[in-house]
DOVOKE-471327 format. One record per residue (C-alpha): residue in three letters; y, x negated, z negated. Coordinates in steps of 0.05 Angstrom, whole numbers, plus 5000, padded with zeros to 4 digits. Example, Ala and Ser with C-alpha at 12.3 -4.5 7.8 and 13.67 -1.06 7.14 Angstrom:
BEGIN
Ala491047544844Ser497947274857
END
This chain:
BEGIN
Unk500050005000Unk504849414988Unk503249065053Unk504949785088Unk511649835062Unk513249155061Unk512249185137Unk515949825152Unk522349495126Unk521348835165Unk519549285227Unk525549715216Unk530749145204Unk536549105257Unk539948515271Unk546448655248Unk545149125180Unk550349595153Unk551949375075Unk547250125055Unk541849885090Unk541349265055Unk541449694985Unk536850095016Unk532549545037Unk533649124962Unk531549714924Unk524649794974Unk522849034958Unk524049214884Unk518649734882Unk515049244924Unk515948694872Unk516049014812Unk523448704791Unk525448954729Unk532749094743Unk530349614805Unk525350024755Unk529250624762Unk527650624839Unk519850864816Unk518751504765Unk513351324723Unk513152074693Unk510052304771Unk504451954762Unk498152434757Unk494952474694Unk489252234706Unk492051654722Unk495951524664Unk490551774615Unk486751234651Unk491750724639Unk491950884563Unk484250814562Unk484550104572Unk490949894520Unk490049614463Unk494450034402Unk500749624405Unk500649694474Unk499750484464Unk505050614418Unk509050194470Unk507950624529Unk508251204500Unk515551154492Unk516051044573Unk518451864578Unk516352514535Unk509852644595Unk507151854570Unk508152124489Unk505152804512Unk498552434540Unk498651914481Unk495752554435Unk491252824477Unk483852854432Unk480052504491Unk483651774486Unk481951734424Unk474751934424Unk472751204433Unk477050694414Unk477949904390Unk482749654335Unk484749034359Unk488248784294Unk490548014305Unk495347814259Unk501247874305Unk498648634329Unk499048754261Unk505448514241Unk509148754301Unk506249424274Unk508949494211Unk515549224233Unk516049774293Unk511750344281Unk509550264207Unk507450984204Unk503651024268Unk496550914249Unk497951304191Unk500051904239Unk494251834289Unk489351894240Unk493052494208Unk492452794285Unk485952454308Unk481452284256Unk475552964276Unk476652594346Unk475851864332Unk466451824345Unk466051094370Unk470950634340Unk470849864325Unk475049344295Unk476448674319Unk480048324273Unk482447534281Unk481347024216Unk487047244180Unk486047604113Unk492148124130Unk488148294185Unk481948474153Unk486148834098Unk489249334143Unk482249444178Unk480149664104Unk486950084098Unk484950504167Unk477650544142Unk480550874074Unk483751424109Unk478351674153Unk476152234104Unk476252734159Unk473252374215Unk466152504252Unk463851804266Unk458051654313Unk458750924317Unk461850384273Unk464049654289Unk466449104245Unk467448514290Unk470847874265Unk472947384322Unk473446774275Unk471446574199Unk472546874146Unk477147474167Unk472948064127Unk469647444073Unk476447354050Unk477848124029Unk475448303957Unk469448573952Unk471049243913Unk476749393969Unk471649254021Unk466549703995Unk471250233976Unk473650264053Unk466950254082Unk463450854030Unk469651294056Unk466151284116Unk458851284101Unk460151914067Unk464952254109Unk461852214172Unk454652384159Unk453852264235Unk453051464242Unk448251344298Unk450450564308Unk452750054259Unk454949324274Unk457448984221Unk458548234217Unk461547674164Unk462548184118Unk461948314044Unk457448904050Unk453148973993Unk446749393967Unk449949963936Unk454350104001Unk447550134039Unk444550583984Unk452051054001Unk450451014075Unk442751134072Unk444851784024Unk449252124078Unk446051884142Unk439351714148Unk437952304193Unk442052054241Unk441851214235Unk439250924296Unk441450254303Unk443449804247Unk446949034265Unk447748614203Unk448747814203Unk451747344151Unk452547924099Unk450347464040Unk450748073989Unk444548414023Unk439248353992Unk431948504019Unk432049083975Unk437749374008Unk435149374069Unk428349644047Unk432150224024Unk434150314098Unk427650224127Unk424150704078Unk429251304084Unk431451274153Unk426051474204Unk429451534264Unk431950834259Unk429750344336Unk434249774329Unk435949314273Unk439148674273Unk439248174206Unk438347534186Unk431847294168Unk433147164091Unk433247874089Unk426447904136Unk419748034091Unk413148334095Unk415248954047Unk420049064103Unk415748974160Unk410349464127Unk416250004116Unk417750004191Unk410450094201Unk409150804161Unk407151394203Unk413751754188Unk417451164225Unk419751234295Unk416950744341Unk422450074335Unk424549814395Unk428549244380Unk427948734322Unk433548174326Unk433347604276Unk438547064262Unk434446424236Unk441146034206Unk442045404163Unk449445074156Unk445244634101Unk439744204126Unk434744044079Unk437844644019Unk434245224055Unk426345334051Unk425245874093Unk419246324075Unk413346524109Unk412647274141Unk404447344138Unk400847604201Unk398148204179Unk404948394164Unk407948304248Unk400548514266Unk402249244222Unk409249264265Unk406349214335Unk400149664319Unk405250184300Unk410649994357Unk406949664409Unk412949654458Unk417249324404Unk422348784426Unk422148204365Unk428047774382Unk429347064344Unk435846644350Unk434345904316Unk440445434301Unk435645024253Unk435244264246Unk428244034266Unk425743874191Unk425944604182Unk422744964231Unk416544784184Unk414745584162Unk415445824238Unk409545954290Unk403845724248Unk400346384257Unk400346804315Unk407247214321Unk409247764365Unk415647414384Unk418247664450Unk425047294465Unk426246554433Unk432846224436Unk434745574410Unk441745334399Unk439944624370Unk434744124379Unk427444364379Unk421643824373Unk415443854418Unk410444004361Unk415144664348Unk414544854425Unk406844674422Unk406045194368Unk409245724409Unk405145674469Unk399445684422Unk401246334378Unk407346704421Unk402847144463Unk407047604479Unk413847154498Unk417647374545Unk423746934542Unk424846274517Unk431645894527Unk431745084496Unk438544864488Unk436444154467Unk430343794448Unk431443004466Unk429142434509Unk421642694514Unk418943034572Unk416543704557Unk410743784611Unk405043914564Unk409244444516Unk411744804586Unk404144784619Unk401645034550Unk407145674550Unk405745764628Unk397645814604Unk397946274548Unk404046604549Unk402647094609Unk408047544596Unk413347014610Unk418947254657Unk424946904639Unk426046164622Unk432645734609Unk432744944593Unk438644444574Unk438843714546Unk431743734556Unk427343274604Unk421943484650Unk418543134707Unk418843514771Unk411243514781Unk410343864712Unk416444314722Unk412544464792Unk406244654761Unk408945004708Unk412145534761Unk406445544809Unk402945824742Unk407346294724Unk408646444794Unk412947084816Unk412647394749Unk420046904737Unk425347374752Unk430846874715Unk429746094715Unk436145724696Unk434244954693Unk440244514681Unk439743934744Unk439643374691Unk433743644664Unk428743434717Unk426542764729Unk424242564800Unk417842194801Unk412741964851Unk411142594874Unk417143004888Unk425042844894Unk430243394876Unk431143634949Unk423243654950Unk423044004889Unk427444624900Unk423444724967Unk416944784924Unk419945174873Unk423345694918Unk415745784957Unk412345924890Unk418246424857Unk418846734929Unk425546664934Unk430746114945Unk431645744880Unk436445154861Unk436944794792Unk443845014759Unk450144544752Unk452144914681Unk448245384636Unk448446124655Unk445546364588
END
């Protein structure tokens, strides 16, 4: 459309033009161009509404509240129940100060007008403490709200950590028992505690689906037993494995339990050498899959290689492995021999040590294998080779950093992504950066 007009005015110009048609002409190039002393060439308030509704859809609040004051229509639209059905608080620290120095009874009216409106809502919130605090302040009001789906997202440490305890847990219970509706909850880095899941388990375990906890260091096991033991619809659930136990595993396994479909566990240690991690027995995973057979049982490691000791010793129904620090060999021995049902396995680092044998091992007894990533790794081309002409097509993703493979006497680089691409079926090339 730019390129259009743009054209009619350089079609249209004479040689000699007439002092109105260069206005004329000035004030065409500013709707062109966007300047901002020739705005009052366009009227923003004739724009349709759905196009302005979808305009609002993708602001964050400051933004909002600064649109909205474009002409009465914008302000109209603003209120209307269906922008704020879903929505993100985006509280950085200067979102939120900017708020309370322009509009510092805005949130406090949008509740007051869309609080039965608000169902999926989240709350990114930066590192600072005044951000997490007025993230608590709009949880407290939301006595009248009808919330499907809950998100507490920090985008750096220790945001939420910082914010007492009591305050926190005062915000989040307004919720847990106003609602009675969660479906979804993802909270992260925050102080959530027992009794607040005892609050949410009392008002919603009809309707909790999906629960995402990590690095809340004030759940206990217990806490989230009491989850798993009243809430029967629950599929997904997300913690870290300091929380994981058999009692736990054996809850999700009871006939009144739905069938889980996704178990995610973070495997973290900031110390190396202060955590012993304990031992989930394998009657305990075999009671899981017996009851969910379809589950997905997801593990992220950032371990240091003395303490992968209490992992993969028995046979374990992992299906996706990642690994964001060094793994040894013996540790990726041990999951071709007892990860029967991998599916994906991505090894961020493991050393100078070429990983044929571990690979050929996985390829062997893994036969459920579809997806495969490698970095700051080493692997000869001929065992890279046979490793995919075992697995064959079954590979939809295989993301192998270039440094990774180490020509030998049997196959170059140029030699090797011919072989590869004939075994996968389609044309394959080793990557230049990760892609996972």
């Amino acid at each position: 459309m730019k390129r259009a007009r743009q054209k009619v005015v350089v079609e249209n110009e004479a040689p000699q033009t007439s002092q109105k048609s260069k206005k004329q002409k000035t004030c065409l190039y500013g709707s062109v161009f966007g300047e901002s002393d020739l705005h009052a060439s366009v009227d923003w308030g004739s724009l349709p509404h759905h196009v302005i509704l979808r305009i609002f859809q993708f602001l964050p609040l400051v933004d909002r509240a600064r649109a909205s004051s474009v002409c009465r229509r914008w302000n109209e639209i603003f209120h209307i129940p269906d922008l704020w059905r879903r929505f993100e608080f985006e509280l950085s620290q200067p979102a939120t100060s900017y708020l309370k120095s322009t509009h510092p009874d805005l949130i406090q009216q949008i509740i007051k007008r869309h609080a039965d409106h608000l169902q999926y809502i989240s709350f990114k919130v930066d590192s600072s403490t005044e951000s997490a605090e007025a993230a608590c302040d709009i949880l407290s009001q939301l006595v009248n709200c009808s919330i499907k789906t809950l998100g507490l997202i920090s985008t750096a440490k220790p945001s939420f950590m910082n914010v007492s305890k009591a305050h926190f847990a005062s915000a989040l219970t307004v919720v847990f028992v106003n609602s009675k509706s969660l479906s979804s909850i993802k909270i992260d880095d925050t102080p959530l505690d027992d009794p607040s899941l005892k609050v949410l388990v009392a008002n919603n375990s009809d309707t909790l689906k999906l629960l995402k906890m990590s690095s809340c260091p004030h759940v206990s096991p217990a806490g989230i037993l009491c989850v798993a033991d009243q809430c029967h619809g629950l599929k997904e659930l997300a913690l870290n494995y300091y929380i994981l136990s058999d009692e736990l595993l054996l809850a999700l396994s009871s006939e009144k339990h739905v069938d889980l479909e996704h178990l995610r566990i973070d495997v973290v240690s900031e110390n190396p050498g202060q955590v012993e991690f304990h031992t989930i027995k394998k009657q305990s995973w075999d009671a899981l899959v017996k009851h969910s057979p379809k589950v997905n049982i997801v593990m992220y490691f950032f371990l240091y290689e003395e303490e992968f000791d209490a992992f993969f010793r028995e046979e374990t129904p992992v299906t996706h492995l990642y690994f964001g620090r060094a793994v040894s060999k013996a540790m990726l021995g041990r999951i071709g021999m007892n990860c029967p049902r991998l599916i994906e396995l991505v090894v961020c680092a493991n050393g100078l040590q070429p990983l044929d044998d571990e690979l050929i091992r996985i390829a062997e007894r893994c036969k459920n294998l579809t997806a495969m990533g490698l970095g700051e790794c080493e692997v000869t081309c001929r065992g890279f080779i046979e490793f995919v002409k075992m697995c064959g097509g079954r590979l939809t993703q295989l993301s192998i950093m270039e440094e990774v493979l180490i020509p030998d006497n049997d196959y170059s680089l140029d030699q090797l992504h011919l072989e590869v691409s004939k075994h996968l079926g389609r044309m394959w090339f080793p990557d230049m950066m990760p892609t996972w």
